[in-house]
C-alpha positions as CSV (number, residue, x, y, z in Angstrom):
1,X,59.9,-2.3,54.2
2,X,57.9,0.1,52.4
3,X,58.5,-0.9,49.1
4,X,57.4,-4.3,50.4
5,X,54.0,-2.7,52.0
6,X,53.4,-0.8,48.3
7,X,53.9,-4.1,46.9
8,X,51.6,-6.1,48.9
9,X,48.8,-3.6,49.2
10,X,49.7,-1.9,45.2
11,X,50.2,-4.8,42.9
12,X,46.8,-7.0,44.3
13,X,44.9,-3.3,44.1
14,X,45.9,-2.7,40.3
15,X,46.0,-6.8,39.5
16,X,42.5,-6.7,41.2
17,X,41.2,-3.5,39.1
18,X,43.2,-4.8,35.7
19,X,41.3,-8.0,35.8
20,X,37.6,-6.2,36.7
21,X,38.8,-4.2,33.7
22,X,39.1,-7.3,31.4
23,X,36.2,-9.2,32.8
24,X,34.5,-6.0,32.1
25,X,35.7,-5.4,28.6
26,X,34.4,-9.3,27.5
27,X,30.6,-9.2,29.7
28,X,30.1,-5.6,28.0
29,X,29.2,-7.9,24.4
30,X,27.5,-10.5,25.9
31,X,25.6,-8.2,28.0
32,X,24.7,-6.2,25.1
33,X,23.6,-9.4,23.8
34,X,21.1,-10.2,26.3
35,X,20.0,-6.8,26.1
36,X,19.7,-6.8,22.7
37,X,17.7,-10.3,22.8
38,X,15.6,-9.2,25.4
39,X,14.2,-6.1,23.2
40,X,13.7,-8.8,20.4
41,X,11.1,-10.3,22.7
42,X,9.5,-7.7,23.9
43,X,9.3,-6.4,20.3
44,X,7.9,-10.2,19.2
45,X,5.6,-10.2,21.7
46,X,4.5,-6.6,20.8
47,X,4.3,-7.7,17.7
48,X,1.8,-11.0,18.1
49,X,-0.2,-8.9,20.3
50,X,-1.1,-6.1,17.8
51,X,-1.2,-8.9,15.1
52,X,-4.1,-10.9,17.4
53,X,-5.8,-6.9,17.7
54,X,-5.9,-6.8,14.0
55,X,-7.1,-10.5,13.6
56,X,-9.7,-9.7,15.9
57,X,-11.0,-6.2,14.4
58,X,-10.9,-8.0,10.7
59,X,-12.9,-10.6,12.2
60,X,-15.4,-8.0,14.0
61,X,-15.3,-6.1,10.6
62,X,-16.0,-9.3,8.7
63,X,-18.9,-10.1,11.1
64,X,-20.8,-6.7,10.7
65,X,-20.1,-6.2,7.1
66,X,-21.9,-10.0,6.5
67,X,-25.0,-8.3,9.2
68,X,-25.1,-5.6,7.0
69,X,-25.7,-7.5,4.0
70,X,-28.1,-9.3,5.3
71,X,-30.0,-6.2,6.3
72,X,-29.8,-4.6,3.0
73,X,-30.7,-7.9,1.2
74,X,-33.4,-7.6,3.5
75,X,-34.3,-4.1,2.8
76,X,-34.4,-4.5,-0.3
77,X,-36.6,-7.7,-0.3
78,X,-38.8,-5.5,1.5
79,X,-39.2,-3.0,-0.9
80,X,-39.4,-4.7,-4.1
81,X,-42.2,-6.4,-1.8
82,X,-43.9,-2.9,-1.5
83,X,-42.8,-2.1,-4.9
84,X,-45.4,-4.6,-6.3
85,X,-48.1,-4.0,-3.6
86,X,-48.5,-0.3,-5.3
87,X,-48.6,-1.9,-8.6
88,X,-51.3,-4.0,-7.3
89,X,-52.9,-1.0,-5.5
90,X,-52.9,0.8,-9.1
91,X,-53.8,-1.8,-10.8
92,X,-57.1,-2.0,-8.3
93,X,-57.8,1.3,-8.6
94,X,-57.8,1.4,-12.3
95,X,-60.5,-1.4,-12.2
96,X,-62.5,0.0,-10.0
97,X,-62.2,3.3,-12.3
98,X,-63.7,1.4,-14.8
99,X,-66.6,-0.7,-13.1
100,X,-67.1,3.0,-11.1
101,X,-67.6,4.2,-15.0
102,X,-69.8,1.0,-16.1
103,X,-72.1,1.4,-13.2
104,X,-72.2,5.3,-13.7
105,X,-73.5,4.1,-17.0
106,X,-75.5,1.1,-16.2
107,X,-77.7,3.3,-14.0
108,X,-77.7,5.6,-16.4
109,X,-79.1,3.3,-19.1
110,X,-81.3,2.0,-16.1
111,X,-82.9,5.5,-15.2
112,X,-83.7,6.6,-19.2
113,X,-85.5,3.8,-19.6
């Protein structure tokens, strides 16, 4: 009677916990799997996200390096603009030197005589 009691209550316990073991043992590699996968992903999608950042910032960086240009090519348009403005300045003054001298001399000439 008892054996048959250990028997019916032992032997389904231990068949019942053998086979979770076994089950067990074969999910544990495709659950690892799955996990492993699942990281992949993340890591992928990680990955296109910070490659879309950098896209993005090269493209910003592109953008204000090609404003800059443009401003300096402007800058300098500008100065090579103001550049010959004071050659034309000097070269003004220098005539005017020279009719200032003339006249000093014309009225000179004018007052001797």
């Amino acid at each position: 009677m008892m054996n048959e009691i250990l028997s019916s209550i032992v032997v389904p316990f231990v068949t019942a916990l053998g086979g979770g073991f076994i089950t067990w043992l074969f999910t544990r590699k495709k659950s690892d799997a799955e996990t492993l996968q699942a990281q992949v992903n993340a890591a992928d999608t990680l990955r296109l996200f910070y490659q879309k950042l950098l896209d993005d910032g090269a493209n910003h960086l592109d953008k204000a390096i090609a404003k800059l240009q443009e401003k300096e090519a402007t800058i300098e348009g500008l100065i090579q603009g103001i550049k010959e403005r004071d050659q034309k300045i000097e070269q003004l003054i220098r005539e005017i030197e020279k009719l200032t001298i003339r006249l000093k001399k014309d009225n000179h000439l004018n007052i001797e005589t």
